[in-house]
One Martini backbone bead per residue (centre of mass of N, CA, C, O) as a GRO file, in nm:
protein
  351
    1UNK     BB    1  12.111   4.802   4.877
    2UNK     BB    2  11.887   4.584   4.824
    3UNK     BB    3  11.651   4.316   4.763
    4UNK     BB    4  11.342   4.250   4.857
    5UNK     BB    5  11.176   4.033   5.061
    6UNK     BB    6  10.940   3.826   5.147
    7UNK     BB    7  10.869   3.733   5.473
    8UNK     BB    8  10.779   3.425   5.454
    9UNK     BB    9  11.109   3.348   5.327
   10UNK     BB   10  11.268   3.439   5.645
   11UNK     BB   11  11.066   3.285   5.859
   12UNK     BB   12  10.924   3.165   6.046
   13UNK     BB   13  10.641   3.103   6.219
   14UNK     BB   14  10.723   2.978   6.513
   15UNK     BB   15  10.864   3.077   6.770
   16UNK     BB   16  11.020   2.859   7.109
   17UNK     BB   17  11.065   2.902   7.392
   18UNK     BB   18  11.322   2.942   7.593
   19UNK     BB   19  11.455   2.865   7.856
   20UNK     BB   20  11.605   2.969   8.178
   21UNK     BB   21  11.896   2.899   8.274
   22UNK     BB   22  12.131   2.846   8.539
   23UNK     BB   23  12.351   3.048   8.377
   24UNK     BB   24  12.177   3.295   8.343
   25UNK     BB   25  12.054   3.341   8.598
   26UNK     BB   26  12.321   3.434   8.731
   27UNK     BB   27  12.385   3.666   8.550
   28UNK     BB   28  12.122   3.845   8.661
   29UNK     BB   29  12.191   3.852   8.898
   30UNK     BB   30  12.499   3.973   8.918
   31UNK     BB   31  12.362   4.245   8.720
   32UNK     BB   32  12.041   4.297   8.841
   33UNK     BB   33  11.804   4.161   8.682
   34UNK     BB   34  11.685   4.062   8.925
   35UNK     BB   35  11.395   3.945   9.129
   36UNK     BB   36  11.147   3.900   9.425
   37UNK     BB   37  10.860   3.978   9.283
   38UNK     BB   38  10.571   3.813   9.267
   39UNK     BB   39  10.536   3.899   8.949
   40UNK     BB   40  10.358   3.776   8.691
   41UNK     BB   41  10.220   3.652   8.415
   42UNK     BB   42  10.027   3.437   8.526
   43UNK     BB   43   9.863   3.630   8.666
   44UNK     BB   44   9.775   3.845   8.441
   45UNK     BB   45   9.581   3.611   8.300
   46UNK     BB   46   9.331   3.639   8.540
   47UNK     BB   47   9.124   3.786   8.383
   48UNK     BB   48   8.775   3.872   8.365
   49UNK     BB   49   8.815   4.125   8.145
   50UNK     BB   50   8.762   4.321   7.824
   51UNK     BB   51   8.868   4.605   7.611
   52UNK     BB   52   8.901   4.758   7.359
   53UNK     BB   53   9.191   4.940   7.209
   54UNK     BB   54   9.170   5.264   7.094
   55UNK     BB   55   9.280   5.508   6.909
   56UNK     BB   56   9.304   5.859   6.773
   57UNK     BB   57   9.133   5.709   6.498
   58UNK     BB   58   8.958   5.510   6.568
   59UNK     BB   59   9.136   5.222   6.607
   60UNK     BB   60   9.215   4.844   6.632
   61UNK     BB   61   9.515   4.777   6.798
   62UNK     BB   62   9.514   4.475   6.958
   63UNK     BB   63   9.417   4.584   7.249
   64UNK     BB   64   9.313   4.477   7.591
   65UNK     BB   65   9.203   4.549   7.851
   66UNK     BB   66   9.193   4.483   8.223
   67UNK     BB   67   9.029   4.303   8.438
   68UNK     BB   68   8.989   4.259   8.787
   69UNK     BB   69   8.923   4.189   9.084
   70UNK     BB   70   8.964   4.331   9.396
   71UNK     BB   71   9.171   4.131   9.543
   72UNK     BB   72   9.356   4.142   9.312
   73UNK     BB   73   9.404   4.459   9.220
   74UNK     BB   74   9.586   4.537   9.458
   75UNK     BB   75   9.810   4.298   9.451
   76UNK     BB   76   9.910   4.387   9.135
   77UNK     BB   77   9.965   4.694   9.202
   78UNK     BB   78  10.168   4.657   9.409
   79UNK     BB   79  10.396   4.520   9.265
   80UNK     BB   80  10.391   4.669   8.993
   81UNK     BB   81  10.507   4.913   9.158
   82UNK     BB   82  10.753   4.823   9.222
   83UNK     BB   83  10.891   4.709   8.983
   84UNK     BB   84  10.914   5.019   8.867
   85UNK     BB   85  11.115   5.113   9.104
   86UNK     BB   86  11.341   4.908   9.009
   87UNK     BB   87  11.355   5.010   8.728
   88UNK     BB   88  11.351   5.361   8.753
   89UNK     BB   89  11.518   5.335   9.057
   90UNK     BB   90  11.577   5.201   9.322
   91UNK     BB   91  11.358   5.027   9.554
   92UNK     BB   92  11.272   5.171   9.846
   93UNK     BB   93  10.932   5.287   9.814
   94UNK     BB   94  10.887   5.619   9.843
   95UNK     BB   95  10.697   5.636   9.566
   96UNK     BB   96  10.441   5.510   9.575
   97UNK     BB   97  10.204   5.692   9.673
   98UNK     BB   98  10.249   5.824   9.371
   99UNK     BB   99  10.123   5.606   9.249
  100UNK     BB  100   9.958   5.476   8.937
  101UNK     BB  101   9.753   5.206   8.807
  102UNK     BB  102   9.599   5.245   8.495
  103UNK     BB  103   9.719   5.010   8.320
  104UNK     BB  104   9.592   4.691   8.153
  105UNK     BB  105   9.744   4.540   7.900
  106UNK     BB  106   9.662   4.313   7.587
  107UNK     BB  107   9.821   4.134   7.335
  108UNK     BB  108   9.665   3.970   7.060
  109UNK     BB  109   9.981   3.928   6.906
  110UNK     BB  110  10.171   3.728   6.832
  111UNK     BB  111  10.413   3.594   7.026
  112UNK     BB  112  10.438   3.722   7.349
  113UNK     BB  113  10.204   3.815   7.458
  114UNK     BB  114  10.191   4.140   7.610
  115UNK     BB  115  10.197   4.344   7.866
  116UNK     BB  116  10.066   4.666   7.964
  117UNK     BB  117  10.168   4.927   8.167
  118UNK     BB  118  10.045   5.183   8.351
  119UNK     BB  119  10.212   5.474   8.497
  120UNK     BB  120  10.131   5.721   8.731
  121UNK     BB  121  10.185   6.048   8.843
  122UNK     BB  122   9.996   6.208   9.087
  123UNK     BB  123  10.117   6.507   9.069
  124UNK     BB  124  10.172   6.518   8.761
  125UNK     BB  125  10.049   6.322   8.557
  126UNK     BB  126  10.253   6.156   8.461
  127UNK     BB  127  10.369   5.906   8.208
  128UNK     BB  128  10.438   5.522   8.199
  129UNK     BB  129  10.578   5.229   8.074
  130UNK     BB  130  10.567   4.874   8.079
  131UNK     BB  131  10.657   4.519   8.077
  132UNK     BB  132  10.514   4.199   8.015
  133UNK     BB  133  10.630   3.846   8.006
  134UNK     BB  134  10.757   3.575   7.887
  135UNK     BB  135  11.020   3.411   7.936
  136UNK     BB  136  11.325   3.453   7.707
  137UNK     BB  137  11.669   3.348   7.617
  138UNK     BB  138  11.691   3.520   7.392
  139UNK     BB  139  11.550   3.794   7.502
  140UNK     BB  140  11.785   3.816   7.714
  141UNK     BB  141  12.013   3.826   7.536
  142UNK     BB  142  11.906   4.089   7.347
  143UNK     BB  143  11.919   4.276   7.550
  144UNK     BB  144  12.207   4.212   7.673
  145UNK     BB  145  12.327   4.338   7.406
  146UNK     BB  146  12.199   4.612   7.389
  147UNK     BB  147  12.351   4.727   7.648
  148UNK     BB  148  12.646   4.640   7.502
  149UNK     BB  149  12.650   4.742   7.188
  150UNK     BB  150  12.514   4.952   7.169
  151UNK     BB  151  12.375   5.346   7.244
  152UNK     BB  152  12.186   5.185   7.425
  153UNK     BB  153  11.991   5.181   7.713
  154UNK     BB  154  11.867   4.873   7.915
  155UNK     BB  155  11.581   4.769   8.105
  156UNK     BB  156  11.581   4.438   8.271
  157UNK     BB  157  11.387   4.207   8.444
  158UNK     BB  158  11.373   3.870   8.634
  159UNK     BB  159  11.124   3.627   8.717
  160UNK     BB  160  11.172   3.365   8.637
  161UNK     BB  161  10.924   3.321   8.402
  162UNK     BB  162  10.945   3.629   8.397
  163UNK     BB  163  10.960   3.936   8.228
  164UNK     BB  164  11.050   4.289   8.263
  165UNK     BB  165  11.031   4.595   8.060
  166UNK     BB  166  11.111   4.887   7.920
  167UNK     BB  167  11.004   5.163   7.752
  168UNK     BB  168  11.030   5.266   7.433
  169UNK     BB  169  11.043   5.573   7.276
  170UNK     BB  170  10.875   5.583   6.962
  171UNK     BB  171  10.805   5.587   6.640
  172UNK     BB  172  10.709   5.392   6.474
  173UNK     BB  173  10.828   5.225   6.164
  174UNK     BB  174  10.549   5.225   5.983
  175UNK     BB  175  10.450   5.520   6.094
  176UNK     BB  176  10.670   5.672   5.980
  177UNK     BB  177  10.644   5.532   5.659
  178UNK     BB  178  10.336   5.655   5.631
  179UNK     BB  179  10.369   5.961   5.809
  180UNK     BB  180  10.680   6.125   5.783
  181UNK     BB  181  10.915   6.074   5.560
  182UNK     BB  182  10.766   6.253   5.302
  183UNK     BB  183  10.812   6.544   5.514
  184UNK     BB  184  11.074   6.544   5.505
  185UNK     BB  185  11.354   6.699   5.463
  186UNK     BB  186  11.648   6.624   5.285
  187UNK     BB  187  11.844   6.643   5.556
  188UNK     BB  188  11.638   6.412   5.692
  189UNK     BB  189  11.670   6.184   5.482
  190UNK     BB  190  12.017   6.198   5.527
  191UNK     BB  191  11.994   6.087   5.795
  192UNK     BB  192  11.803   5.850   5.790
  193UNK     BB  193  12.019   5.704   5.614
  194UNK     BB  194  12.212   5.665   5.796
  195UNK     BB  195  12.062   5.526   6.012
  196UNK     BB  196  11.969   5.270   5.892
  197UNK     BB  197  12.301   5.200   5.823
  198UNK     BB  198  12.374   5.167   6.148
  199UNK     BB  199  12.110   4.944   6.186
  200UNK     BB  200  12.207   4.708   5.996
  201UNK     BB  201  12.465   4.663   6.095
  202UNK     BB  202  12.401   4.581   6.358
  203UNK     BB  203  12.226   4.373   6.367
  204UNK     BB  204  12.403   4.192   6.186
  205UNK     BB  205  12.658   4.189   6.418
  206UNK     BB  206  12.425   4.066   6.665
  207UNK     BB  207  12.189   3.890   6.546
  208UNK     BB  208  11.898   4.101   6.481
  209UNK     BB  209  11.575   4.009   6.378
  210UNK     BB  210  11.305   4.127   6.267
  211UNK     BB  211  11.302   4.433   6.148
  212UNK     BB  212  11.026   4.542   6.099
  213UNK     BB  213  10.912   4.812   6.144
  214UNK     BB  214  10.720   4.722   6.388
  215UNK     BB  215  11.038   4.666   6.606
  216UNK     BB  216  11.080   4.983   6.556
  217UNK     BB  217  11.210   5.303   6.622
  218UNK     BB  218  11.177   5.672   6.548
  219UNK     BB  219  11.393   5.936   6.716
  220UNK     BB  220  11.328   6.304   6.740
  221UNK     BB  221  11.559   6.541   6.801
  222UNK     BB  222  11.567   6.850   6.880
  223UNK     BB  223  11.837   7.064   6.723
  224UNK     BB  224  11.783   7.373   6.717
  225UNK     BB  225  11.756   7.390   6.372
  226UNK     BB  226  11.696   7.056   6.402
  227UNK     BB  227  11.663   6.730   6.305
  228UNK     BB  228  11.713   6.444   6.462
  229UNK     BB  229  11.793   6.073   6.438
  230UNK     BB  230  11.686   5.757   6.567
  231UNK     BB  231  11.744   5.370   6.600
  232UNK     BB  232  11.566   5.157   6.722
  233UNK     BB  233  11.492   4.867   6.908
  234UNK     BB  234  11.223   4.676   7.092
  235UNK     BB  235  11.279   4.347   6.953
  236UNK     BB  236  11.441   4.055   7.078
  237UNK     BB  237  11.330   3.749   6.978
  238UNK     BB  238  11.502   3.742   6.728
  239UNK     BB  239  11.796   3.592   6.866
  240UNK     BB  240  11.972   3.403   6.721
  241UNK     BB  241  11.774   3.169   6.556
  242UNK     BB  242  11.804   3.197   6.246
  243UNK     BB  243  11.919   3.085   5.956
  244UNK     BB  244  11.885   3.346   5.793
  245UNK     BB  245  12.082   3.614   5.729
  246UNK     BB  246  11.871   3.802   5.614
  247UNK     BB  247  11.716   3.823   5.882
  248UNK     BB  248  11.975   3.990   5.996
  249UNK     BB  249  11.873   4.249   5.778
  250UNK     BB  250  11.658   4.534   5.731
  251UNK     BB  251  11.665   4.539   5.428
  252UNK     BB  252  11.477   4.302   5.326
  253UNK     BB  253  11.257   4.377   5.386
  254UNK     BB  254  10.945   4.494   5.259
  255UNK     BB  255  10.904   4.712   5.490
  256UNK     BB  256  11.184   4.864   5.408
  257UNK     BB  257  11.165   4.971   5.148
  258UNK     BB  258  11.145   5.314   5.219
  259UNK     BB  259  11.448   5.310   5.327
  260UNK     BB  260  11.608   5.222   5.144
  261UNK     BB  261  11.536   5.397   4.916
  262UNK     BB  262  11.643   5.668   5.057
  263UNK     BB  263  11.899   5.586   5.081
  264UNK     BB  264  11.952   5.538   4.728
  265UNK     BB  265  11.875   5.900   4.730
  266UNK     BB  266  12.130   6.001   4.956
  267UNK     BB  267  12.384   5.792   4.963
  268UNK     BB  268  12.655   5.673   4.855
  269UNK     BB  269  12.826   5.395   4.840
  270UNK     BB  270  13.081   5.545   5.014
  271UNK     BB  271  12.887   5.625   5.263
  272UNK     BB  272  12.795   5.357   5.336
  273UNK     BB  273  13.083   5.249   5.433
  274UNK     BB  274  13.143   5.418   5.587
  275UNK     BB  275  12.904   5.369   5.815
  276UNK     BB  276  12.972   5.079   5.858
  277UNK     BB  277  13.281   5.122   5.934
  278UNK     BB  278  13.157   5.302   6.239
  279UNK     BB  279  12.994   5.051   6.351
  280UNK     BB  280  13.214   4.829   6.352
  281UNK     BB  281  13.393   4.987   6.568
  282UNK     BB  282  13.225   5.090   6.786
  283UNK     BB  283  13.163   4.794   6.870
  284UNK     BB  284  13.465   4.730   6.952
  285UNK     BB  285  13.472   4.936   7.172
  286UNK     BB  286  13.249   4.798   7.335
  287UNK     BB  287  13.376   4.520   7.380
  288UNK     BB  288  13.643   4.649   7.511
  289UNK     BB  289  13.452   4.806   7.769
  290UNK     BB  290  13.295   4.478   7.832
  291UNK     BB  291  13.493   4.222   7.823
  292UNK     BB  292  13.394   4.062   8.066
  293UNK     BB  293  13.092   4.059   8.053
  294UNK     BB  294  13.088   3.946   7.774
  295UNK     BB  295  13.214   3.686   7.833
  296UNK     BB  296  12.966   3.599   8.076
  297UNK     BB  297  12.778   3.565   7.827
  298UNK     BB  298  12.933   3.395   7.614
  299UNK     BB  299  12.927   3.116   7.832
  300UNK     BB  300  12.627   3.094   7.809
  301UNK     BB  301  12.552   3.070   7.511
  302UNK     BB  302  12.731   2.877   7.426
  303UNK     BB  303  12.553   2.630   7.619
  304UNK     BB  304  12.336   2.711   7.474
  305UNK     BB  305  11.988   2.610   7.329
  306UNK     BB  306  11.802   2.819   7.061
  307UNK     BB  307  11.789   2.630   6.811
  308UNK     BB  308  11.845   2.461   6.578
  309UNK     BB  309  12.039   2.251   6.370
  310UNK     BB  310  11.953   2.365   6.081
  311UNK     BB  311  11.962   2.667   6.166
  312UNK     BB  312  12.303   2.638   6.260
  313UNK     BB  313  12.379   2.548   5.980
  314UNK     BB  314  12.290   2.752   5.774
  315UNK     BB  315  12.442   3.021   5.940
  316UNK     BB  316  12.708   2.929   5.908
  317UNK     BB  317  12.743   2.910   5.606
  318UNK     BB  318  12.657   3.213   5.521
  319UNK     BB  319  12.876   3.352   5.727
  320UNK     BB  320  13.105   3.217   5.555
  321UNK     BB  321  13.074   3.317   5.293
  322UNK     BB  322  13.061   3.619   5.331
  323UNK     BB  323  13.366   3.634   5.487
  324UNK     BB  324  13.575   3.371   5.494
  325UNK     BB  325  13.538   3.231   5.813
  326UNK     BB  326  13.646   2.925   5.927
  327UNK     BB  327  13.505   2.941   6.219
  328UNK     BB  328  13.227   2.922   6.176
  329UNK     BB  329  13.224   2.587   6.168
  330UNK     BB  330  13.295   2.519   6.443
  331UNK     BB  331  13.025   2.607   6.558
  332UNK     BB  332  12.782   2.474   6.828
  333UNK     BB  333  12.614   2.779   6.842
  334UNK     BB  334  12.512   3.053   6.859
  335UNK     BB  335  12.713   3.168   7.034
  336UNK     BB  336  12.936   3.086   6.900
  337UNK     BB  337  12.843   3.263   6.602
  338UNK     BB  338  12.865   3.533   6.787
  339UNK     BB  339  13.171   3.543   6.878
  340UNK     BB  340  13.280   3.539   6.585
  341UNK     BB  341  13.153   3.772   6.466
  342UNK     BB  342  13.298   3.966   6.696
  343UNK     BB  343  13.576   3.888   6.645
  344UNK     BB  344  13.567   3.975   6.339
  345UNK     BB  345  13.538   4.255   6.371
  346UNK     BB  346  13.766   4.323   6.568
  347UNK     BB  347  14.018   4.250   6.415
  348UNK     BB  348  13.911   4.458   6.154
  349UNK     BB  349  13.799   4.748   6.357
  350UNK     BB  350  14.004   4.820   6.579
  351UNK     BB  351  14.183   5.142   6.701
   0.00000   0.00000   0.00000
């Protein structure tokens, strides 16, 4: 597809939380977003103690269990479960009492440094997970960009400073390219070169950056004689901040280096631009389907401030460049720069 570059010649150092203003607020408000259960990220942050949690290969995940007081684990317990309720349920509280909170870890790695919830059904042991992180107004962009705009649904609920994410399950991507992709058979991989290249094509027209492996997971669904599969982001911190072209097409990572190669081995470039050209028809479609609910995302967004001035003059210039449509630069946020891009689908793509 293109030339890899290598990771830190693409990204900043580290991005800045950037707070949810009261435009944004409203807007969570208004479609269900908000939670009013007093369940923080700092609240979460008062444990006592932790243990390394190692995988079934016995090793060292970068994640650590949480041990808190007796009278504060009670009490963040009942929240949490609350919390499960309104985010996977209706919120009416009638299931709290077979559930269990099995684990709270903590990631020590990264920007959002998120905590990772297990809630347990005791009736019959199955389990799934949610997340804790600290809100940023970004990363509620970006969940909910992908709740209107991708193939797949997303909730996410917001208590003030506290975001709160349901867990996307699947294969991540850097353990699937380390020890699945090359077990795949012929026609497995020339699905999964579909898949990449109608995932790299999304990421590119909604602005979301950094999909190096490891933010996105790869989900097999077994279909009859055969296993189809789906790529999903799984990490949203990176909506529309930086400033360089590159960083929103998951083909120049290096890391993505042997899915771009699986492309180039498995399709023909003419197979190439018609998947590009059916996923942005697609989002044309959806943009058309939820035209009033994103105009009022596009309102909050067009007058927030994420990014610099320098990174949103450099991502103006290059998406001029790109596309050769002088409305980019007339844009004076990334909102603007964002809704710039879906006008310029919509004109050129919708059926």
């Amino acid at each position: 597809m293109s030339e890899n570059i290598a990771t830190e010649k693409l990204l900043s150092r580290k991005k800045p939380t950037y707070p949810i203003d009261d435009a944004l607020f409203g807007y969570v408000k208004k479609y269900h977003r908000y939670t009013n259960i007093p369940v923080s990220y700092d609240d979460l942050l008062r444990f006592q103690g932790s243990i390394s949690v190692y995988n079934k290969d016995d090793e060292d995940t970068l994640w650590v269990r949480c041990y808190y007081p007796d009278h504060e684990r009670d009490m963040i317990d009942n929240y949490l479960k609350r919390v499960y309720d309104i985010l996977y349920s209706d919120g009416k509280d009638k299931t709290l009492d077979y559930l269990n909170i099995d684990a709270i870890d903590f990631c020590t790695f990264g920007n959002t440094k998120p905590f990772r919830i297990k809630v347990r059904n005791v009736l019959n042991d199955s389990f799934t997970y949610f997340y804790v992180k600290k809100a940023d107004a970004s990363r509620v962009y970006g969940l909910e960009i992908e709740h209107l705009l991708s193939p797949h649904r997303i909730s996410f609920l917001v208590h003030d400073d506290t975001l709160i994410e349901e867990h996307i399950a699947g294969i991540p991507g850097d353990e699937f390219i380390k020890d699945y992709l090359e077990r795949c058979d012929r026609l497995e991989k020339t699905q999964i070169a579909k898949e990449f290249v109608k995932f790299n094509e999304r990421c590119t027209i909604r602005l979301l950056g950094d999909m190096r492996a490891y933010n996105y997971v790869v989900i097999p669904t077994h279909d009859f004689d055969r296993v189809s599969f789906t790529i999903r982001a799984i990490d949203f911190d990176q909506q529309s901040y930086e400033g360089n072209l590159k960083v929103y097409r998951p083909q120049f990572f290096k890391e993505n280096f042997p899915m771009v190669d699986n492309v180039s081995k498995h399709l023909k470039l003419e197979s190439v631009e018609q998947y590009r050209k059916e996923e942005r028809s697609l989002i044309a479609k959806r943009l058309t389907n939820t035209q009033t609910r994103f105009r009022q995302l596009m309102k909050c967004m067009k007058q927030d401030e994420i990014t610099t001035k320098a990174k949103l003059k450099s991502l103006k210039a290059d998406l001029h460049n790109f596309t050769g449509d002088i409305k980019f630069k007339k844009s004076r946020t990334m909102g603007g720069v964002l809704n710039t891009a879906l006008d310029f689908v919509v004109r050129n793509y919708k059926t």
